[in-house]
SERO-330099 format. One record per residue (C-alpha): x, y, z; residue in three letters. Coordinates in steps of 0.5 Angstrom, whole numbers, padded with zeros to 4 digits, always signed. Example, Ala and Ser with C-alpha at 12.3 -4.5 7.8 and 13.67 -1.06 7.14 Angstrom:
BEGIN
+0025;-0009;+0016;Ala
+0027;-0002;+0014;Ser
// end
This chain:
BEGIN
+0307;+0119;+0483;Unk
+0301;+0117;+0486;Unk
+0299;+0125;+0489;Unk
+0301;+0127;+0481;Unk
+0295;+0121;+0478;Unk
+0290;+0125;+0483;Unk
+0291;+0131;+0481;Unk
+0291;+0129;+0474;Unk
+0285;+0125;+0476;Unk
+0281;+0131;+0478;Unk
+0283;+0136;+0474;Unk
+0280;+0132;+0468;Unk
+0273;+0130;+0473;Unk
+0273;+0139;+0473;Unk
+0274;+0140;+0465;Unk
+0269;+0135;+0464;Unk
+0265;+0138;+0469;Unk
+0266;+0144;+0466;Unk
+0264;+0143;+0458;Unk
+0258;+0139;+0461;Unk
+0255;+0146;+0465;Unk
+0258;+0151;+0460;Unk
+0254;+0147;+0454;Unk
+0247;+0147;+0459;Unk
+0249;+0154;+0459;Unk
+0249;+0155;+0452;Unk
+0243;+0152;+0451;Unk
+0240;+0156;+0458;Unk
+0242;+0163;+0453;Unk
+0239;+0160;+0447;Unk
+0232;+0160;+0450;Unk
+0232;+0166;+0453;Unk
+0233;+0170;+0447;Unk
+0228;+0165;+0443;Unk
+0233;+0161;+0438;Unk
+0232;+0154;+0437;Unk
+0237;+0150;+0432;Unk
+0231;+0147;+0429;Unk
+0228;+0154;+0427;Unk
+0232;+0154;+0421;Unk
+0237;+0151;+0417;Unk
+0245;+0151;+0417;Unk
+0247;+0156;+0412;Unk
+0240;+0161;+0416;Unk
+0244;+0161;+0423;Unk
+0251;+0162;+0418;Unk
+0247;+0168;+0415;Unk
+0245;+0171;+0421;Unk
+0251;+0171;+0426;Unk
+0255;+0174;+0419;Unk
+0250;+0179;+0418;Unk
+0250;+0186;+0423;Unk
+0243;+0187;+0422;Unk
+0241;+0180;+0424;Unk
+0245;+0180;+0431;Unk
+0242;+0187;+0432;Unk
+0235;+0184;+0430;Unk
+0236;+0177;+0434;Unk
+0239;+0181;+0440;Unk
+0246;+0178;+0439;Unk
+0251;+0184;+0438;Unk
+0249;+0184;+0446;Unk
+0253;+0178;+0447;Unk
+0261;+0177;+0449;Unk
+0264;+0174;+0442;Unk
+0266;+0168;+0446;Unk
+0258;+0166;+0447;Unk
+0256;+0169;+0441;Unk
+0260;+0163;+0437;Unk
+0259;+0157;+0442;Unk
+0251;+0160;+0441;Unk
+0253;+0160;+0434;Unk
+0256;+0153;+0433;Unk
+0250;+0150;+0439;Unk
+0245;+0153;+0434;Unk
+0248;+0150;+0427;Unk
+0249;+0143;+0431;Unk
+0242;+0143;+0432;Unk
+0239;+0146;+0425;Unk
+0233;+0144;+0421;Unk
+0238;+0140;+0416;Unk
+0242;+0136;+0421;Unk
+0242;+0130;+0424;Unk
+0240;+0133;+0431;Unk
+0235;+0138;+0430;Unk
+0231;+0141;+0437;Unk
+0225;+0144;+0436;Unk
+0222;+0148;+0441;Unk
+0216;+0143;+0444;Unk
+0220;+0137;+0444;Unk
// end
């Protein structure tokens, strides 16, 4: 029972872990291609990501779907109009 708590214990510590270093990741892309939530309001980046050109524009059809929509919902989250905005300079 005790060995089953532990193992319980650490793979939660790991998945927490994980979604803390695959969030910093996403902001680390985010960054390098020059996108900032703030740079637009949310139904922009909703415009952008459902637009080809736009992906093409942005540099985002280079991306694997999986990151393009956890860049996708990084973004939204911290549009102009949220309630967390980030803006470069900040």
């Amino acid at each position: 029972m005790e060995t089953t708590l532990k193992y319980i214990t650490k793979i939660m510590l790991i998945s927490l872990l994980s979604q803390n270093l695959f969030a910093e990741d996403i902001a680390e892309v985010a960054k390098r291609l020059h996108l900032f939530g703030g740079q637009k309001a949310t139904v922009q980046w909703e415009r952008v990501f459902s637009s080809q050109r736009h992906l093409r524009r942005y540099k985002l059809n280079e991306l694997p779907l999986q990151t393009r929509n956890k860049l996708k919902e990084y973004l939204i989250k911290h549009a102009a109009d949220s309630d967390q905005p980030i803006v470069p300079g900040l």
